[in-house]
N, C-alpha and C positions, 0 to 999 in steps of 0.2 A: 256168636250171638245172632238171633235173628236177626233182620232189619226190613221186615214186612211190611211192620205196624208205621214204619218210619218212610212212608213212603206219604206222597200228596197230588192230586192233581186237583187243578181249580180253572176254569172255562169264561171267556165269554165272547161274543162276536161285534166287530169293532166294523164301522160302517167306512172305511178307508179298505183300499185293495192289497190285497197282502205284500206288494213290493213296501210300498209309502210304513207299513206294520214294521217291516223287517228294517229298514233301513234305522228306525228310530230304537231300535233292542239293539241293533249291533252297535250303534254309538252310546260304548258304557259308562260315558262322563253323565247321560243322562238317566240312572238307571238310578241316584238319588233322588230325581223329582218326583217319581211315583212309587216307591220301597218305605217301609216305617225304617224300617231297618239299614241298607244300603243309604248310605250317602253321594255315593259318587262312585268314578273309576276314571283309571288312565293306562292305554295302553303304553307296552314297554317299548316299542320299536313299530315303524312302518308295518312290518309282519304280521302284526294284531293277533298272534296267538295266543301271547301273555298280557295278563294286565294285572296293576292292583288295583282292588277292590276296597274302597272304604266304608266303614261300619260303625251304628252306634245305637246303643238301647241305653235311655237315660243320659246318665254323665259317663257311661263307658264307650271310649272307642277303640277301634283296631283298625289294623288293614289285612285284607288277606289277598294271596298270589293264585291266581287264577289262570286257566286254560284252556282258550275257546275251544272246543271238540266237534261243534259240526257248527261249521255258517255257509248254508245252503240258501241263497240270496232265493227270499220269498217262500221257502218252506221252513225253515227251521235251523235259530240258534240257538246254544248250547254252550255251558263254559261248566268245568269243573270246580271248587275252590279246594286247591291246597294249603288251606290254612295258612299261619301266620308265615312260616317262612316258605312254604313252597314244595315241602315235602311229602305229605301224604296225599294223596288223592281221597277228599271227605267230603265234598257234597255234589252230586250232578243237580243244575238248573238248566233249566230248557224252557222252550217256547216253541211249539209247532203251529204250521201258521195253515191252515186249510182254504180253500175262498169260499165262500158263500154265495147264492144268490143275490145279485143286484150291485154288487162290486165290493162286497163286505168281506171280512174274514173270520174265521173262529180261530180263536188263540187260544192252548192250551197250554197253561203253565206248569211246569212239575219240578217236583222236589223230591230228591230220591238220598239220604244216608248211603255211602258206601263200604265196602269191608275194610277201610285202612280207615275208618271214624277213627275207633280204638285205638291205635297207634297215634294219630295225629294230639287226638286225647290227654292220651299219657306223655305226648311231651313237654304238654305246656306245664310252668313254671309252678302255678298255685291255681289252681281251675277252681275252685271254692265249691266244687258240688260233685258226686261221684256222673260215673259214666251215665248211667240211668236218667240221673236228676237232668242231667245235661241237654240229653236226647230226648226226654219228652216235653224241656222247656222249648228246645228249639221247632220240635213237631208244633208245640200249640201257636207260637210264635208263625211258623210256615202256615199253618187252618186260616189265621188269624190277617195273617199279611198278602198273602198272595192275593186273596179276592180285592183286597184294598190296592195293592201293585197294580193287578189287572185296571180295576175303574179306575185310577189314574192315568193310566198309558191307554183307554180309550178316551179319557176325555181328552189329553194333548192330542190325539191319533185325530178325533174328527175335530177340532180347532186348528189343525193345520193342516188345510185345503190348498194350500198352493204346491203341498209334495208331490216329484213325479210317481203315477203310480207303479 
């Protein structure tokens, strides 16, 4: 299957310097305050490579097991989600953090489908929609959410002025 179309990025530049940016994506208990979608997270161990991820659209919730893959303090983090139990590897998120003129940053969000979606897919119990239905709810879902993620996490990003940067 392709997974072109199933790709996203979404922009915007946050007037805090990219350390004080990063330091608030890598703490993913707070990755609920700004996500429609994401409610929360907790890493598994001091290690912070793994964590789960809590999730909810309407009355549905879940948790999914997660994989940080790059936390490059002030450029860029990154976590995979291996769905419910930890098995596939199904969605890279990321956040690359650029600096901008005058102490600001551009933060680039992205949402990228992986080649083990399908597999991850098919393991779950009753998914109530085929593979298709699924991937292009969640694409509209990512159009729809990240811009909203992003102005959230710049608005906490310039209200907390006392981060080092």
């Amino acid at each position: 299957m392709d997974l072109d179309a199933y790709r996203h990025r979404s922009s915007t530049t946050i007037d805090r310097p990219p350390g004080a940016v990063y330091d608030l994506l890598a703490d993913v208990s707070r990755m609920g305050r700004w996500s429609p979608v994401c409610t929360g997270g907790r890493y598994d161990d001091d290690s912070r490579e793994w964590f789960t991820g809590t999730n909810a659209i309407g009355d549905t919730a879940w948790e999914t097991r997660c994989r940080v893959v790059v936390a490059d303090q002030a450029r860029e983090f990154a976590f995979v989600n291996h769905g419910r139990d930890g098995r596939f590897a199904m969605v890279r998120w990321g956040f690359v953090l650029v600096p901008s003129p005058g102490g600001a940053t551009d933060v680039t969000q992205s949402w990228d489908v992986l080649p083990a979606y399908a597999d991850g897919f098919g393991a779950e119990d009753n998914p109530g929609m085929t593979l298709e239905q699924r991937l292009d709810f969640m694409k509209a879902m990512a159009e729809s959410g990240m811009p909203e993620t992003l102005a959230n996490l710049k608005r906490e990003a310039e209200s907390t002025r006392s981060d080092t940067p």
